[in-house]
N, C-alpha and C positions, 0 to 999 in steps of 0.2 A: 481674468479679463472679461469685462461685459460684454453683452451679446447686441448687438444692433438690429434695428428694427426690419432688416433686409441680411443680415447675416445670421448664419450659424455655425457657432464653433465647430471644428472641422473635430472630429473622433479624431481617438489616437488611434494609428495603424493595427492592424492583426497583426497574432503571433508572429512574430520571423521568423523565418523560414517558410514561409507558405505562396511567397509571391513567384512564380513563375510556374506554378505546380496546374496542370490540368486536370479539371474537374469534370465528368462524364463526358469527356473527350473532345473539350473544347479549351483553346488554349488563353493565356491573359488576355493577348492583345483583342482576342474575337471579344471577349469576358466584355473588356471594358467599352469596344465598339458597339456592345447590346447595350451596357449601360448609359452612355452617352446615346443612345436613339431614344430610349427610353424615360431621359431628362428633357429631353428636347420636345416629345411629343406630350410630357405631364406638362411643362412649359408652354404650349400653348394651348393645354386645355386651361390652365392656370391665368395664365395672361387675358385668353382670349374670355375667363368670366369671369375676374376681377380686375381684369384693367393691371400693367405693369404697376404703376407707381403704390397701389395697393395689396402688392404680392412679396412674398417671402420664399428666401429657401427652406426655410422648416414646411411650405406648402405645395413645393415643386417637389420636394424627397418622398413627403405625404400621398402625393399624387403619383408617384413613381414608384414607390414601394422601397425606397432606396433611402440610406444614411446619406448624411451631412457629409462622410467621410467622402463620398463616391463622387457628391455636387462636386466638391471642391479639387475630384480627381480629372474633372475635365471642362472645367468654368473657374477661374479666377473672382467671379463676381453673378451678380445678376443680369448688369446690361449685355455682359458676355452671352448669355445663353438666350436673351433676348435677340442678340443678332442671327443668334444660329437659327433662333426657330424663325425670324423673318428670312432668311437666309434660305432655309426648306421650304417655308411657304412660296419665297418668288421663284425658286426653282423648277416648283411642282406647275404652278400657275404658267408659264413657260414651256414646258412640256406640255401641257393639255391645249396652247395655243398654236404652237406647232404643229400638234395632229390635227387639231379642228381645222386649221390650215392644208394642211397637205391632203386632206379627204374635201376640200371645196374647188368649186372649177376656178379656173383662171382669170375671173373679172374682178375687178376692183370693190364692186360694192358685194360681190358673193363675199368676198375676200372678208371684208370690214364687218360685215352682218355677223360673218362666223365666230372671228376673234371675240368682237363684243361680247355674244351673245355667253360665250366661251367664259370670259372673263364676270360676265353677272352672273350666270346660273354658279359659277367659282364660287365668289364671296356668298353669296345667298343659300349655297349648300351649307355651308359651313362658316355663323356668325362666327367663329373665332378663329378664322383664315381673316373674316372681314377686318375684326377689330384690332388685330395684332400690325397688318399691313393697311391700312388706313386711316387707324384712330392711334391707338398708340407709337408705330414707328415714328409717328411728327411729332412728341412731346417726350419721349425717352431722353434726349440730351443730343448737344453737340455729335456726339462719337455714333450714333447712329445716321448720320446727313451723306456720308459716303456711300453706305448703301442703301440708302433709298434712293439718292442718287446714278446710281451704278444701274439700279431695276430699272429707273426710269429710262434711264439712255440705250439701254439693251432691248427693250420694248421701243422706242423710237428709231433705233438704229432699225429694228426688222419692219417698221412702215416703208420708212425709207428706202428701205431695200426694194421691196416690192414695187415703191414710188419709179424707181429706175426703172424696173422692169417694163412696167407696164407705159410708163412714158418716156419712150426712149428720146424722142424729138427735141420737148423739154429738157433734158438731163444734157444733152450736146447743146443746148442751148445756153443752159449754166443762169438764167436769169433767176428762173424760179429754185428755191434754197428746199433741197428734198426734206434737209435736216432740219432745217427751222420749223418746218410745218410739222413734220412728225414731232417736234418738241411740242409743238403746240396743241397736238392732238392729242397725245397722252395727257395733258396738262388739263385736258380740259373736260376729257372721260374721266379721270382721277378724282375732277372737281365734284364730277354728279355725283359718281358712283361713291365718293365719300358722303355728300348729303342725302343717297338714298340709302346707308349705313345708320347713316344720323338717328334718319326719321324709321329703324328698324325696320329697312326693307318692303314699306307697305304701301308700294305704289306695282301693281305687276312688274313681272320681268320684261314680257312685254312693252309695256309703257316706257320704260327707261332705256331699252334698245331701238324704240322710235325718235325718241329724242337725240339720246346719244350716234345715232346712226346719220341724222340730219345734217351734224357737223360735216361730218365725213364725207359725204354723198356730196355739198356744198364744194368742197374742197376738188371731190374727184371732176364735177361737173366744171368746176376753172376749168382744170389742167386739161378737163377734153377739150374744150372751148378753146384754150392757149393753144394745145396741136395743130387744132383745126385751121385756125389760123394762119400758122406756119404751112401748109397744105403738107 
């Protein structure tokens, strides 16, 4: 059977009799949960410096130290483990927003400067957090649009949230749409911070959390304005 330019034939299994057998005192299922973190993390060193549509599993196993046999013990395919590694990435990016969240006081632009800033120095630590979750999750295919999808709503769902908090007046008002705007916010950080990806991050961090902060500050300054009104 030929090998495709993105596949590798799977080895044939080890001896029988050896699968369930623990190995210095770790058992299969832990066995195969190291291997599977281990695909995942050569996968976006992989992805993140050849670009998906340029990658192979004979380069992910490469990267991972691990057989063809192992890929295909916990990946069906390549987009497969593409989702897993953006899948880790929006996880992690989410967690570090959260805390930069929870350690900032209670005002709306502390609030916003934090996230941002949270989320640039993110992708900027790490080009291949960047380009796996903003350059290639949008050209991998159809079957990756749910979760990109999903990150995005999950990150608007938690503006919004704070949207309520912080304006309660508005929110019993029901005029102003907490969700829309947060859609819109994400949509539009998403936008810079993929063209400051583009252009290899060489504009400060600084600079792009002025800009990007602008948006938001604009937004927060309506809804005071709209309260104020309401007395």
């Amino acid at each position: 059977m030929p090998v495709s330019r993105n596949r590798v034939n799977p080895e044939q299994p080890s001896t029988p009799g050896t699968t369930g057998r623990r190995y210095g005192g770790i058992d299969p299922q832990e066995r195969q949960r190291q291997r599977r973190t281990k695909l995942i993390d050569a996968g976006l060193a992989v992805f993140g410096e050849q670009g998906y549509h340029h990658s192979t599993v004979r380069d992910v196993c490469k990267q991972a130290q691990l057989t063809s046999r192992y890929f295909y013990e916990n990946f069906d395919s390549m987009e497969a483990l593409f989702k897993a590694v953006y899948t880790m990435v929006s996880r992690e990016l989410m967690q570090t927003t959260i805390m930069a969240l929870a350690s900032c006081q209670p005002d709306p632009e502390k609030l916003a400067e934090a996230s941002l800033r949270n989320f640039l120095e993110f992708i900027r630590q790490d080009p291949h957090r960047a380009r796996v979750a903003l350059i290639d999750a949008f050209n991998v295919g159809e079957g990756m649009s749910l979760l990109t999808d999903k990150a995005s709503q999950d990150f608007a769902h938690l503006i919004a949230g704070f949207m309520h908090q912080m304006f309660p007046k508005l929110d019993a008002q029901g005029k102003l749409s907490f969700t829309m705007l947060a859609n819109g916010l994400v949509g539009a950080n998403t936008r810079i911070a993929t063209q400051w990806v583009a252009d290899r991050c060489k504009a400060p961090v600084d600079e792009v959390l002025l800009n990007t902060l602008t948006i938001f500050k604009a937004c927060i300054a309506y809804a005071r304005a709209q309260e104020a009104a309401l007395g």
